[in-house]
Structures are given as structure tokens and as C-alpha cells.
ChimeraX commands (.cxc) that place a marker at each C-alpha (Angstrom):
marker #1 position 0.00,0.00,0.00 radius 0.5
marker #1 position 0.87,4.01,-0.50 radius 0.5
marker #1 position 0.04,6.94,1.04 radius 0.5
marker #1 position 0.44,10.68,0.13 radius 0.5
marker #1 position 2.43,12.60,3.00 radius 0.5
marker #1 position 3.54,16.42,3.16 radius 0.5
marker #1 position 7.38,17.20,3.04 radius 0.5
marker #1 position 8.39,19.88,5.09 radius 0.5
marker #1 position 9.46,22.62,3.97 radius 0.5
marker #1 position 12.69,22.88,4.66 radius 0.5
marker #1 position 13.22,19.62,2.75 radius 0.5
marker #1 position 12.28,20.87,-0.59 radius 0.5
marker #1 position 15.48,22.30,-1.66 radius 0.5
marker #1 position 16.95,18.37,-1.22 radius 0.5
marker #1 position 14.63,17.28,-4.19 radius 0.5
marker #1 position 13.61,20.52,-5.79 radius 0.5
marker #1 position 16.88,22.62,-5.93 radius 0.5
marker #1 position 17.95,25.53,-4.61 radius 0.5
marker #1 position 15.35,28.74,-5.43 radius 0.5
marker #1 position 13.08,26.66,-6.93 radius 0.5
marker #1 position 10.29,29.37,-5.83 radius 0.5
marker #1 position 12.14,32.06,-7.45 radius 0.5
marker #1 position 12.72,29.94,-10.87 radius 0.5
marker #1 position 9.18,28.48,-10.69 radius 0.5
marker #1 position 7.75,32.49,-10.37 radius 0.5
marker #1 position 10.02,33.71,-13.55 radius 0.5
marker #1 position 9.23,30.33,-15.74 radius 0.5
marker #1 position 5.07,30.90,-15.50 radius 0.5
marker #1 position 5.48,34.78,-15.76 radius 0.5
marker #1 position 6.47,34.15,-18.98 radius 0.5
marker #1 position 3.44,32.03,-19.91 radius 0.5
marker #1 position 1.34,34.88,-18.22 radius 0.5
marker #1 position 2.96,37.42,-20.33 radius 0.5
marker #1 position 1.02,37.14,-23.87 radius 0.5
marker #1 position -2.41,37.25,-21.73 radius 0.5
marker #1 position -1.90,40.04,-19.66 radius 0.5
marker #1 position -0.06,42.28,-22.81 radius 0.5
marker #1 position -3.56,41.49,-24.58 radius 0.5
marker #1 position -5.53,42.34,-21.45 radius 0.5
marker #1 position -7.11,38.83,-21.18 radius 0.5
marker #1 position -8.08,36.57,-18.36 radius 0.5
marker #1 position -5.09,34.33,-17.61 radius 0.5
marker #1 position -5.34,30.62,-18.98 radius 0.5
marker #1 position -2.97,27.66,-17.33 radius 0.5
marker #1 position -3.46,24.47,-19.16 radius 0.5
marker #1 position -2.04,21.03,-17.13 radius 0.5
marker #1 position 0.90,20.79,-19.32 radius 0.5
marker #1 position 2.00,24.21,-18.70 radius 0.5
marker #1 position 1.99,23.96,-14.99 radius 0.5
marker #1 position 4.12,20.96,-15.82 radius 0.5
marker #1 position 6.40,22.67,-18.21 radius 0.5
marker #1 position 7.00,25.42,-15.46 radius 0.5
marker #1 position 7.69,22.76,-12.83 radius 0.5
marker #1 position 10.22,21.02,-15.22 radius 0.5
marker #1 position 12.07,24.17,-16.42 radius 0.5
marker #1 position 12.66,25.18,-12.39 radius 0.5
marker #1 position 14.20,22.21,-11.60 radius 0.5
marker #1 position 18.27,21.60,-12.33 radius 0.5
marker #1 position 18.11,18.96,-14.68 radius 0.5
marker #1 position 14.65,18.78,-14.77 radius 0.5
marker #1 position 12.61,17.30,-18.10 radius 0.5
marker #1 position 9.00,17.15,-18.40 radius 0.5
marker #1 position 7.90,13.21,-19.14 radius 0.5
marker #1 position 3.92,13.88,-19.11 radius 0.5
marker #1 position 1.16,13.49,-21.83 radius 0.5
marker #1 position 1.52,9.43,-20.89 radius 0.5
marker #1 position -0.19,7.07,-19.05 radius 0.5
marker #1 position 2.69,7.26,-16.20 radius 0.5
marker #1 position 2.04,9.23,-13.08 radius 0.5
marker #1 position 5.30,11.00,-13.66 radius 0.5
marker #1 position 4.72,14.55,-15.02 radius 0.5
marker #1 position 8.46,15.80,-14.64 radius 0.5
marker #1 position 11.89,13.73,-14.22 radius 0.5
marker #1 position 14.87,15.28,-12.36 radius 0.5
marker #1 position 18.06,13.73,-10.96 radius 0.5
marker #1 position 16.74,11.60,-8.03 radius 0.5
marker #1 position 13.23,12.76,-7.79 radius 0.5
marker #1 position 9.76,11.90,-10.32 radius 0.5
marker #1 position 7.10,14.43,-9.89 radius 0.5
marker #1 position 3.22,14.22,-10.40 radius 0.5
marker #1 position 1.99,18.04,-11.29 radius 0.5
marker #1 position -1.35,19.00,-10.25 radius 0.5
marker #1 position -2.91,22.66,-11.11 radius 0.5
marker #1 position -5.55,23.44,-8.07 radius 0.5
marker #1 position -7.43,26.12,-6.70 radius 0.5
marker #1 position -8.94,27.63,-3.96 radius 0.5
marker #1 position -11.44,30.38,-2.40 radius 0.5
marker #1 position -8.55,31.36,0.25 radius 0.5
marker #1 position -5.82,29.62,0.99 radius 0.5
marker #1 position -5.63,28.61,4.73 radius 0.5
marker #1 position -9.06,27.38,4.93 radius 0.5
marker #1 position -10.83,24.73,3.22 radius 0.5
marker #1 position -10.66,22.01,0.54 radius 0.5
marker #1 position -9.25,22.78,-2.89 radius 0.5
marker #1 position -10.92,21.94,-6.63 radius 0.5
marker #1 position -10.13,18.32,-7.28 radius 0.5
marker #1 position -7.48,16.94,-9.34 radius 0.5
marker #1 position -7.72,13.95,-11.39 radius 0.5
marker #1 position -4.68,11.36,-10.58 radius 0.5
marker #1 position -5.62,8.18,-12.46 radius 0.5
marker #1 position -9.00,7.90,-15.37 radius 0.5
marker #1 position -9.54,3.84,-15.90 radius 0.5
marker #1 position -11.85,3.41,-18.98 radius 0.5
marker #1 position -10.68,-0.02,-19.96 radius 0.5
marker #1 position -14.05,-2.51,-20.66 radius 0.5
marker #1 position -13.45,-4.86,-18.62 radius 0.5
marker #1 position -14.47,-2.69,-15.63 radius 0.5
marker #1 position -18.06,-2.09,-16.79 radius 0.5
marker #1 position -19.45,-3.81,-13.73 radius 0.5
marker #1 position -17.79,-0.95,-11.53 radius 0.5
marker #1 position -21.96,0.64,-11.12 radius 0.5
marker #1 position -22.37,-3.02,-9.52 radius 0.5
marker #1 position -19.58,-2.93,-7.68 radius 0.5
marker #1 position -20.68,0.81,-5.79 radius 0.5
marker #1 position -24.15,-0.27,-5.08 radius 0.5
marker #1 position -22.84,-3.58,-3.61 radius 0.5
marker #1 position -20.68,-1.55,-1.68 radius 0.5
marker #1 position -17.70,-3.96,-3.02 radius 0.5
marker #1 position -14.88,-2.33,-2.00 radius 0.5
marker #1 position -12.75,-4.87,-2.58 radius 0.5
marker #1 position -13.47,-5.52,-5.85 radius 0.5
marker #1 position -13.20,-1.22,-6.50 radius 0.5
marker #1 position -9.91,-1.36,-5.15 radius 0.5
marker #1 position -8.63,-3.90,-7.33 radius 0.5
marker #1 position -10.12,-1.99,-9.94 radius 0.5
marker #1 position -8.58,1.36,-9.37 radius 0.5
marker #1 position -6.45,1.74,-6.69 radius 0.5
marker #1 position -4.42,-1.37,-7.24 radius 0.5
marker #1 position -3.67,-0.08,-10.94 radius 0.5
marker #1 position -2.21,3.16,-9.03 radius 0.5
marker #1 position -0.48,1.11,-6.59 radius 0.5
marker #1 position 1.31,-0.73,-9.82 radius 0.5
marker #1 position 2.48,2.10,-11.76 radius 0.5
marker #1 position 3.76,3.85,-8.67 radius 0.5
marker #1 position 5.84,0.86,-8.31 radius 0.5
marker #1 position 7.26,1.52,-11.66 radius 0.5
marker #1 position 8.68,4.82,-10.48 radius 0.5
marker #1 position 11.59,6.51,-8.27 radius 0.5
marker #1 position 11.01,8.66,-5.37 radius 0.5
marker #1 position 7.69,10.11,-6.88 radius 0.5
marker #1 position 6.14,13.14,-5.24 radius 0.5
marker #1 position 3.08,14.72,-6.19 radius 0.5
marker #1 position 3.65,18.63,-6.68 radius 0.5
marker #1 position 0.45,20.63,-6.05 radius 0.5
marker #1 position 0.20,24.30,-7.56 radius 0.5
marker #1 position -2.50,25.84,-5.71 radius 0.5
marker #1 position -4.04,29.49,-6.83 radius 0.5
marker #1 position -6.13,31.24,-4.72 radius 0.5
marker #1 position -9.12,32.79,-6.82 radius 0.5
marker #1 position -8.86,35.99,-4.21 radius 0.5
marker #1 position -5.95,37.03,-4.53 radius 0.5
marker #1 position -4.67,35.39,-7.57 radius 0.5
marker #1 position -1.60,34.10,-5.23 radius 0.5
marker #1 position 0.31,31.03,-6.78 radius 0.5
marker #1 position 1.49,28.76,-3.87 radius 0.5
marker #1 position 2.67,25.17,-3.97 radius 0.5
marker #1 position 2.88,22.39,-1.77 radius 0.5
marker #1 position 5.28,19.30,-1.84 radius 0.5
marker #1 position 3.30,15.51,-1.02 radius 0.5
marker #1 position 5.67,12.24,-1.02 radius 0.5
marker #1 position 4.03,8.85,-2.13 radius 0.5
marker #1 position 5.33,6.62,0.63 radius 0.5
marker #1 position 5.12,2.74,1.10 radius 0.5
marker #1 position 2.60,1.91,4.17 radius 0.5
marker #1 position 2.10,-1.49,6.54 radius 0.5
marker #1 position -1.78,-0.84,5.90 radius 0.5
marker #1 position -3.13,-4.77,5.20 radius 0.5
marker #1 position -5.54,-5.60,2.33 radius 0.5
marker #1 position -7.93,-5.81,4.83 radius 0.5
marker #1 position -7.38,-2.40,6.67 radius 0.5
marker #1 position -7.50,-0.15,3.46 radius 0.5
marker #1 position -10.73,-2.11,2.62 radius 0.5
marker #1 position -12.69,-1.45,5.93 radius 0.5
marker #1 position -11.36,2.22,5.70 radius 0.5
marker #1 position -13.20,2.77,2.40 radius 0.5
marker #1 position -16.95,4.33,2.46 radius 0.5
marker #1 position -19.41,5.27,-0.10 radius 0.5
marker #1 position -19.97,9.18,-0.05 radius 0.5
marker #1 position -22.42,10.00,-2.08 radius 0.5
marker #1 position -21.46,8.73,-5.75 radius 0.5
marker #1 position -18.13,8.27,-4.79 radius 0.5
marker #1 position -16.17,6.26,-2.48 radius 0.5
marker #1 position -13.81,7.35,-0.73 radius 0.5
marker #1 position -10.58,5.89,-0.01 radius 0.5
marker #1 position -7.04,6.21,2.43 radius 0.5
marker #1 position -4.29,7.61,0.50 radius 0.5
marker #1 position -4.20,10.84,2.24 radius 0.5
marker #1 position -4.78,11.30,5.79 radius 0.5
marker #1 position -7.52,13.44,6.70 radius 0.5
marker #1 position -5.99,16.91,8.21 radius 0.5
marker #1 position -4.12,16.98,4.41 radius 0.5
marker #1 position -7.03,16.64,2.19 radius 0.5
marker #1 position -9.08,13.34,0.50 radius 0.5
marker #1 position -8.77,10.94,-1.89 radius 0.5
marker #1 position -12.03,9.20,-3.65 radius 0.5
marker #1 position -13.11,7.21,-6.59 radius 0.5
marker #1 position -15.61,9.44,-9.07 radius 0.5
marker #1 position -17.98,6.99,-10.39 radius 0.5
marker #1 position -19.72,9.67,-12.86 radius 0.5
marker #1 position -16.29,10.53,-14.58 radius 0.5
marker #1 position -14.38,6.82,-13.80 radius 0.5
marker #1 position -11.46,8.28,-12.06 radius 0.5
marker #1 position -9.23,8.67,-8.58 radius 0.5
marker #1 position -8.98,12.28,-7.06 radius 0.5
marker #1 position -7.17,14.35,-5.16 radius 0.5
marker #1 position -8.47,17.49,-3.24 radius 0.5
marker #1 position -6.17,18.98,-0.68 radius 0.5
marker #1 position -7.25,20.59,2.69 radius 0.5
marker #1 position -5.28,24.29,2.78 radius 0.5
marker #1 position -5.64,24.25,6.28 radius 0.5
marker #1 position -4.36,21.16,7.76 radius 0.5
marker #1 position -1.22,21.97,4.96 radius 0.5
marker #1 position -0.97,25.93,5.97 radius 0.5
marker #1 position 2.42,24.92,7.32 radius 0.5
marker #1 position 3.75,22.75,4.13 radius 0.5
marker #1 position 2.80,25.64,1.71 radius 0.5
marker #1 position 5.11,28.17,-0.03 radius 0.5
marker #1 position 4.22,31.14,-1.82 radius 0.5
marker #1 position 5.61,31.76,-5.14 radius 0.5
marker #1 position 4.15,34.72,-7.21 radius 0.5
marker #1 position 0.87,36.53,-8.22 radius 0.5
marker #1 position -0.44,35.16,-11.56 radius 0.5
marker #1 position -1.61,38.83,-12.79 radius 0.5
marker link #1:1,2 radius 0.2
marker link #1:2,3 radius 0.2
marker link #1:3,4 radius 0.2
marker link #1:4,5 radius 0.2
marker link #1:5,6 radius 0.2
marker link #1:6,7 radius 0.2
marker link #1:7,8 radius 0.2
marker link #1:8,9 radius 0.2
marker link #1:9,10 radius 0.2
marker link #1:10,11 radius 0.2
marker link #1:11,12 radius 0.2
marker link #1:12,13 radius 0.2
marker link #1:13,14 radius 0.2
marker link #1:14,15 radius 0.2
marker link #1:15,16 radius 0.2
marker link #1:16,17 radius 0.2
marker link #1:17,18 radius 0.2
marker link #1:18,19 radius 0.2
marker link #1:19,20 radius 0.2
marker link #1:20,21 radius 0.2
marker link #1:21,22 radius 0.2
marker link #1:22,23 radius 0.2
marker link #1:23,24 radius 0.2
marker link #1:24,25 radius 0.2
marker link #1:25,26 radius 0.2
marker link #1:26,27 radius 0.2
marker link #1:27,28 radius 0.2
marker link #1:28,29 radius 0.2
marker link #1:29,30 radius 0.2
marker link #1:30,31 radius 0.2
marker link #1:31,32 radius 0.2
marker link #1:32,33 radius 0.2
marker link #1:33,34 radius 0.2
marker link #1:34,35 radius 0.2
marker link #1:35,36 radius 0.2
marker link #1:36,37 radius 0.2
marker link #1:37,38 radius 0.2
marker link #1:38,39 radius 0.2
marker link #1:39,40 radius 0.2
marker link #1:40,41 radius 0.2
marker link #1:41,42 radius 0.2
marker link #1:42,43 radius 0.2
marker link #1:43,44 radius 0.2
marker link #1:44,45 radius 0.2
marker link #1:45,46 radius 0.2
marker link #1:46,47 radius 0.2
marker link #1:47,48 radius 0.2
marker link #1:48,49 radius 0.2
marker link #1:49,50 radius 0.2
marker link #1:50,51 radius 0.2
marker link #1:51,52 radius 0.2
marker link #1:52,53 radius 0.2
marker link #1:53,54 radius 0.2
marker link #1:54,55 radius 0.2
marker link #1:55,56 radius 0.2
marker link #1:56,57 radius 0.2
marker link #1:57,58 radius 0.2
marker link #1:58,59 radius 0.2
marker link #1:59,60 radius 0.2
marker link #1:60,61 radius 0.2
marker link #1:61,62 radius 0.2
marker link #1:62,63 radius 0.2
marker link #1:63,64 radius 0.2
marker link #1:64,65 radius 0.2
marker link #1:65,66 radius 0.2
marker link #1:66,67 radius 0.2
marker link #1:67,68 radius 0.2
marker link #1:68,69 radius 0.2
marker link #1:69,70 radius 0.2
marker link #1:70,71 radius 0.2
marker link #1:71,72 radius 0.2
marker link #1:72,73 radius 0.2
marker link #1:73,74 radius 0.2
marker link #1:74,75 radius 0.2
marker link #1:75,76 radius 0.2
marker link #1:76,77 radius 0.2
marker link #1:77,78 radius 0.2
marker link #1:78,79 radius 0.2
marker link #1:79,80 radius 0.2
marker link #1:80,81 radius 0.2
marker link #1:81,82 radius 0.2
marker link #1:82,83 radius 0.2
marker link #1:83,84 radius 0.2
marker link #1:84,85 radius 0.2
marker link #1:85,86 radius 0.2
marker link #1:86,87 radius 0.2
marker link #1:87,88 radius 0.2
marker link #1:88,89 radius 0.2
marker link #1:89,90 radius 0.2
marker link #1:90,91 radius 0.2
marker link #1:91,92 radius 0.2
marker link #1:92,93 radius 0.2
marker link #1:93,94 radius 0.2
marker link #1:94,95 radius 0.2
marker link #1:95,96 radius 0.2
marker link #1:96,97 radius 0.2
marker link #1:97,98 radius 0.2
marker link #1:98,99 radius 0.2
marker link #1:99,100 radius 0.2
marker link #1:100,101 radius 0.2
marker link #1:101,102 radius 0.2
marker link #1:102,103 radius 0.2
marker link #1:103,104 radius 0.2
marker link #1:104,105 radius 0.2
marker link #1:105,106 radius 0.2
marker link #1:106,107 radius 0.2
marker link #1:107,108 radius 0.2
marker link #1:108,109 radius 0.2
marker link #1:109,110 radius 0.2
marker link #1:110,111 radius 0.2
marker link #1:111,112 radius 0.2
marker link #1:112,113 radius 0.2
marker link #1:113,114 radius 0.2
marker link #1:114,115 radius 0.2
marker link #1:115,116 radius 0.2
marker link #1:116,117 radius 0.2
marker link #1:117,118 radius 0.2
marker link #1:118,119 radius 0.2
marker link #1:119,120 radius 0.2
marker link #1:120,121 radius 0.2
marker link #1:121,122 radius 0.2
marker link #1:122,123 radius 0.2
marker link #1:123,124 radius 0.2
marker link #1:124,125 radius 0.2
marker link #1:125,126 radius 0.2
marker link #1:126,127 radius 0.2
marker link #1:127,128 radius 0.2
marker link #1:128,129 radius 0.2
marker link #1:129,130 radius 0.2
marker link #1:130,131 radius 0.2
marker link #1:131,132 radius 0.2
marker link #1:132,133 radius 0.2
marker link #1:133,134 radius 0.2
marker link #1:134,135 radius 0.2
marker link #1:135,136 radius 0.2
marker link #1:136,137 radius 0.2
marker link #1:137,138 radius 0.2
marker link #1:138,139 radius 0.2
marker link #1:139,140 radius 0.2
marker link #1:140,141 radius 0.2
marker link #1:141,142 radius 0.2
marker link #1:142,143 radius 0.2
marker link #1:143,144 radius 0.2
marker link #1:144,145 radius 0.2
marker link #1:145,146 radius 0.2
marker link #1:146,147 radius 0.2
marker link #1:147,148 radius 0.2
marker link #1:148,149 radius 0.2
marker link #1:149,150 radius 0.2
marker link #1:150,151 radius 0.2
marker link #1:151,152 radius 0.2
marker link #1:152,153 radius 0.2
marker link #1:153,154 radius 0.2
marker link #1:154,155 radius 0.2
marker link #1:155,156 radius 0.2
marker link #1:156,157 radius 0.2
marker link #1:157,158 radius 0.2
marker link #1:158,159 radius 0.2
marker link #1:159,160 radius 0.2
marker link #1:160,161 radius 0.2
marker link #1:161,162 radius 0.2
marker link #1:162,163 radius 0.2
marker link #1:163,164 radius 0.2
marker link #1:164,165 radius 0.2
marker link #1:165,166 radius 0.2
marker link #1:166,167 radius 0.2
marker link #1:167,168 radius 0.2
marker link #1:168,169 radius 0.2
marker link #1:169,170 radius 0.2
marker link #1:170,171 radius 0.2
marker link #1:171,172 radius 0.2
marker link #1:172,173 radius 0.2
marker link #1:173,174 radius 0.2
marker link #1:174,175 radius 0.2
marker link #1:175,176 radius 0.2
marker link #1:176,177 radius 0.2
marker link #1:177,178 radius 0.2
marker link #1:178,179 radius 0.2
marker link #1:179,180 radius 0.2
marker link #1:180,181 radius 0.2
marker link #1:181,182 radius 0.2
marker link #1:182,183 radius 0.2
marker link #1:183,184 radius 0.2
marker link #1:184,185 radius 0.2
marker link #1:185,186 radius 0.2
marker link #1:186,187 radius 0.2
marker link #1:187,188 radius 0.2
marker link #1:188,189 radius 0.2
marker link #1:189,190 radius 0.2
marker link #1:190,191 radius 0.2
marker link #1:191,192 radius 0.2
marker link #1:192,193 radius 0.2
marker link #1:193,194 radius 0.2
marker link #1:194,195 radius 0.2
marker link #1:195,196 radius 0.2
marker link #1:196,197 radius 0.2
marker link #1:197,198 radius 0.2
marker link #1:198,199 radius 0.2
marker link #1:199,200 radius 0.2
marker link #1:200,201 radius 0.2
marker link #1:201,202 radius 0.2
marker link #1:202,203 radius 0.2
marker link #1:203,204 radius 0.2
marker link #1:204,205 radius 0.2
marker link #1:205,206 radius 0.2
marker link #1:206,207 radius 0.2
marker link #1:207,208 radius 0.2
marker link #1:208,209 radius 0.2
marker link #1:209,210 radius 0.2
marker link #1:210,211 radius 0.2
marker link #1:211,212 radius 0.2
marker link #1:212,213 radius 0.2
marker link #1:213,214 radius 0.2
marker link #1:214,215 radius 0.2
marker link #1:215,216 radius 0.2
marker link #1:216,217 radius 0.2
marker link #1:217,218 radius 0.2
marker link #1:218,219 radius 0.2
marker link #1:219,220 radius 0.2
marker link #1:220,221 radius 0.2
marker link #1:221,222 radius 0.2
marker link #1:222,223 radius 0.2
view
């Protein structure tokens, strides 16, 4: 089993270099340049976040627009970059962020599945194909770039995917049904959540800003 855990923040220059803040601000000004000389609303697509990421990182290359869960390769870290957003940081949950989409056929029994409450048999379906291509990485972190619609602050915050002793059986009894989705233990509570989307077939993320208030750096304003 894995779990998603914050690094603190005086470990990030270890894996992310020295002034990564600084490089990360310059990198997306430059993306935020053509929108704001035209007077437009600024625009972020997911691979641009990642580009930024990649191109503030010593050695860094971006690896995304696969089906691996690596976004960006540098020397002795793999990154997974998430674009977020929130009201105000410091409070609340952030928009969700998609971090595996399963649409092979052979799960079309996954409605069955939810309304049998088989969590078992959702697990195997989804989380176990996370847990195997995380096992195909090195050192993979999950980078989250989190704007806050207020102010139009860019922050980020640094979450390591980590090996747990949680059984088969423990991750299974720790899985509910909320709503139409069901959620599931990758993330402990105070950090944010972690669910299965039946309507859209996919795993998300959504972080809580104020249990990770302490694990957050601020960047740059994206105006």
C-alpha cells in the first residue's frame, strides 16, 4: 500500500533545488505574459503547470502526456503536477485533481460494484492499478500548484508517495461510499481526500489548505 504525506518545507530544496520558488515564479510569468499584454483573463493548461515545474528544476525534463504518473523527471526525484485552486488559501478544501481515469471494458461492472458496496473488488479496480504504476517509479512526489481565486496568489505544496504497513484488509474497511463516490485512504484526513468518481471513472485528489498551511510556499501573483 501508499500513502500521500507532506514534506516539510525545509526539505524541498533536497529534491527541488535551490530557489526553486524564485525559478518556478520567472518560468510561468512568462506564460502569463502574452495574456496580460492582450488584457485577457489568464489561462494555465495542465501541461504548462508541468512545463514550469520542469524548467525550475536543475536537470529537470518534463515526461507527461503518458499514461505514467510521472509529469516531470529530475536527478533523483519523479514528480506528479497537479494545477488546483482555492477560495482562500488557509481554509478549506481545494478543486479536485484527477490522478488516475480507468476506462478499460473490462471494468463495466464498476456501477455493480458501488451499489454492492464492493470495496474490494473497487480497489482492485482502481487503486491497485495506481499502486502498480507507482511501483514503476523513483522517489515520486506529487507537486500541487494551488491558486487562490482571491488574490490570484500562486502557492505550492510538496506531497511524497510513501510505502505503508496498511493490510488488504485495513484499506478495505477504511473505504466508504460518499455519495457517488467512495472514498478511499491515501491521504490522511488533516491533508485533504482521496475518492473514486464513479460519474467521470477516475481517482482524485483534493487537498485541505488548512491542515497543509504549514507545508505551503508562496511563489508569485499570476496577474
Amino acid at each position: 500500500m501508499y500513502k500521500y504525506i507532506p514534506v516539510e518545507i525545509k526539505d524541498h530544496e533536497a529534491v527541488l533545488g535551490k530557489d526553486f520558488s524564485v525559478n518556478f515564479a520567472t518560468e510561468m510569468k512568462a506564460y502569463y505574459a502574452p495574456f496580460i499584454a492582450r488584457g485577457r483573463i489568464i489561462q494555465v493548461a495542465k501541461e504548462t503547470w508541468e512545463y514550469g515545474v520542469a524548467d525550475s528544476i536543475p536537470g529537470g525534463i518534463w515526461a507527461g502526456a503518458g499514461n505514467s504518473v510521472v509529469d516531470v523527471r529530475a536527478p533523483g526525484i519523479e514528480i506528479d503536477v497537479k494545477g488546483i485552486s482555492i477560495a482562500k488559501v488557509g481554509t478549506g478544501v481545494t478543486t479536485e485533481a484527477s490522478f488516475l481515469q480507468n476506462f478499460r471494458t473490462e471494468n463495466d461492472d464498476f456501477v455493480s460494484l458501488f451499489k454492492n458496496e464492493d470495496f474490494a473488488g473497487l480497489k482492485r479496480m482502481w487503486v491497485d492499478v495506481w499502486f502498480e504504476k507507482v511501483k514503476t517509479t523513483a522517489n515520486l512526489h506529487l507537486l500541487a500548484v494551488v491558486r487562490e481565486k482571491s488574490t490570484h496568489a500562486v502557492y505550492y505544496c510538496l506531497l511524497k508517495v510513501v510505502p505503508t504497513t496498511t493490510t488488504e484488509a485495513e484499506f478495505v474497511t477504511e473505504m466508504s461510499t460518499q455519495g457517488r463516490s467512495v472514498s478511499i485512504p491515501l491521504i490522511d484526513p488533516e491533508h485533504g481526500k482521496t475518492y473514486i468518481l464513479l460519474s467521470k471513472r477516475r481517482m482524485e485528489l483534493r487537498l485541505n489548505c488548512e491542515g497543509l498551511k504549514d507545508y505551503l510556499v508562496f511563489s508569485h501573483f499570476s496577474q
